[in-house]
C-alpha positions in Angstrom: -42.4 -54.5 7.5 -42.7 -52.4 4.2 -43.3 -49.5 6.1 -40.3 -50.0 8.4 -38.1 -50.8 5.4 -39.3 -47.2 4.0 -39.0 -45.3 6.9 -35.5 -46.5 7.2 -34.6 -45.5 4.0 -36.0 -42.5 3.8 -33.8 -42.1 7.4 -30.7 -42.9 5.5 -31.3 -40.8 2.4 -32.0 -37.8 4.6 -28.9 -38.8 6.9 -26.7 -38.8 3.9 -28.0 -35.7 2.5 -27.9 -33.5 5.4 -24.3 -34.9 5.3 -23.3 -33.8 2.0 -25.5 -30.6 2.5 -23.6 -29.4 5.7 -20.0 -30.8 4.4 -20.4 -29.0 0.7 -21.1 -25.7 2.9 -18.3 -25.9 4.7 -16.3 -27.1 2.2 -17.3 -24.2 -0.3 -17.7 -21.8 2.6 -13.9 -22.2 3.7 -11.3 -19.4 1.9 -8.9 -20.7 -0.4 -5.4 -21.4 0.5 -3.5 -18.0 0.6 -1.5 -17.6 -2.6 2.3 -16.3 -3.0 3.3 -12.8 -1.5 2.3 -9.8 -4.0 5.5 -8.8 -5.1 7.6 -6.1 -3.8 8.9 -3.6 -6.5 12.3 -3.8 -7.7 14.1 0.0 -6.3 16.4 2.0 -7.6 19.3 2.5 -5.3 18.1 5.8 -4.8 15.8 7.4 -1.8 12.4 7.0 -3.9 9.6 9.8 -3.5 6.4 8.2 -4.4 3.2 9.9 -5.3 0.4 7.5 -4.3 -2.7 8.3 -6.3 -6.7 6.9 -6.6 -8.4 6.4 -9.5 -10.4 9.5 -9.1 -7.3 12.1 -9.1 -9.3 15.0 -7.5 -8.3 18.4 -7.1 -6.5 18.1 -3.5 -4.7 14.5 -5.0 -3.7 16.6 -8.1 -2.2 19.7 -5.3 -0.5 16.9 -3.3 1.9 16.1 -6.5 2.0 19.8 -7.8 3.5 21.0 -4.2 5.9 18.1 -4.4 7.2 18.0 -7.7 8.1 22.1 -7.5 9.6 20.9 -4.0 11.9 18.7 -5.7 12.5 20.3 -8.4 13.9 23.8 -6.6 15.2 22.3 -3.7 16.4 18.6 -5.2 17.6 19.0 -8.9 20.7 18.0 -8.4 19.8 14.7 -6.6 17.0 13.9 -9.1 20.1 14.9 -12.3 22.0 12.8 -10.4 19.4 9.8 -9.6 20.5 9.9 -6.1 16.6 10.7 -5.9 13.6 9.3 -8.0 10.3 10.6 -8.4 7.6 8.7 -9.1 3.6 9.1 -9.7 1.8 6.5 -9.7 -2.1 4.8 -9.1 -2.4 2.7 -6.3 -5.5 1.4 -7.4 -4.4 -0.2 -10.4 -3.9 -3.9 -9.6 0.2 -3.7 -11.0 0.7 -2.2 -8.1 -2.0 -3.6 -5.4 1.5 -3.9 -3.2 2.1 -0.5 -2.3 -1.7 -0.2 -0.4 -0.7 -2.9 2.2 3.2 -2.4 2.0 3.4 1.2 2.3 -0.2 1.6 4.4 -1.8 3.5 1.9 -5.6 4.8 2.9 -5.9 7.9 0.5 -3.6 9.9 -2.0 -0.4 10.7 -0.1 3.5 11.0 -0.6 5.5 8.7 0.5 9.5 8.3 0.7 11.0 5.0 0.1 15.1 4.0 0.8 16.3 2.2 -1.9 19.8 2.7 -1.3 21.8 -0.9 -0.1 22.8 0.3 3.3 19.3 1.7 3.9 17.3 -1.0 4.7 14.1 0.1 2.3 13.0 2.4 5.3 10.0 4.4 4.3 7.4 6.6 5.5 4.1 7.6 4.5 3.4 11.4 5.1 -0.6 10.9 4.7 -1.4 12.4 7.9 0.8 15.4 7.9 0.0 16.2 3.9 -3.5 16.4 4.5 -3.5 18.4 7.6 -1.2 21.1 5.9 -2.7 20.8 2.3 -4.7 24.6 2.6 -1.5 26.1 3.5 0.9 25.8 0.5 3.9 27.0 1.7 3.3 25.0 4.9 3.0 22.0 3.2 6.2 22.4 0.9 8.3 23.4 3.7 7.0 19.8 5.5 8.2 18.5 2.3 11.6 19.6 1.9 12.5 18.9 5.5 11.3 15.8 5.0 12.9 14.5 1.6 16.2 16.5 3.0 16.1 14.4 6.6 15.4 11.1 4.6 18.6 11.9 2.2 21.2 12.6 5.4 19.7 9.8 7.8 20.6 6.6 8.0 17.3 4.7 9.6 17.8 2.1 12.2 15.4 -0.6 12.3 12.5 0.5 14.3 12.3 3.2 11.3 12.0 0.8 8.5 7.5 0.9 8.9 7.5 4.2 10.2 3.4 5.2 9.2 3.9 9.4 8.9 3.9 10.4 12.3 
């Protein structure tokens, strides 16, 4: 009897650990509840060109702002006087703005334009694609650049435009 009474405790202990075993894995295994939304940035009411950089800020990241800024600057002074256009340079790798990566669809440095204006809709479109494939060819790439910023300034997006990913 003593050895009956032993093997059926030692039964139940390893019954209840193997319980408590298995249940803290999945317990601790499982992912937290998801937290709030990361917030989305308060926009001027202005069409809002956005140099996205990395932490590294190599030469081609550093070419990608120097095109666009002259671009704006020659061909959009009167629009940036007037705040009808905003530029602004930023690091999406800093965690203040962790929202822009999955927002936007950020991969890499890149420009991308963002519709504040009311009746706009907060339209944007990332120009990744297109930036890099013209970024050897300077005047290419500004060219790209003004057509772009000067098409997002005249059009007023319909809905199917407001996650366009720089076709």
């Amino acid at each position: 009897m003593d050895i009956l009474k032993r093997l059926l405790i030692t039964a139940a202990v390893t019954t209840i650990v193997a319980v408590l075993v298995v249940g803290g894995l999945l317990y601790f295994g499982q992912k937290p509840p998801p937290g709030p939304p990361p917030p989305r940035e308060e926009l001027p009411e202005a069409l809002v060109v956005y140099c996205m950089h990395d932490d590294q800020r190599d030469q081609y990241c550093r070419t990608i702002e120097e095109y666009t800024h002259q671009v704006l600057e020659k061909s959009f002074s009167a629009e940036l006087k007037n705040e009808n256009l905003v530029w602004l340079v930023i690091n999406y790798e800093h965690p203040n703005n962790s929202f822009v990566v999955e927002e936007y669809d950020i991969e890499k440095p890149t420009i991308v334009v963002v519709d504040g204006r009311p009746a706009k809709g907060r339209a944007w479109k990332n120009h990744h694609r297109k930036i890099w494939e013209l970024i050897e060819d300077e005047n290419a790439f500004k060219e790209y650049m003004r057509k772009e910023i000067e098409k997002a300034l005249k059009d007023v997006p319909s809905s199917k435009d407001r996650s366009e990913r720089g076709k």
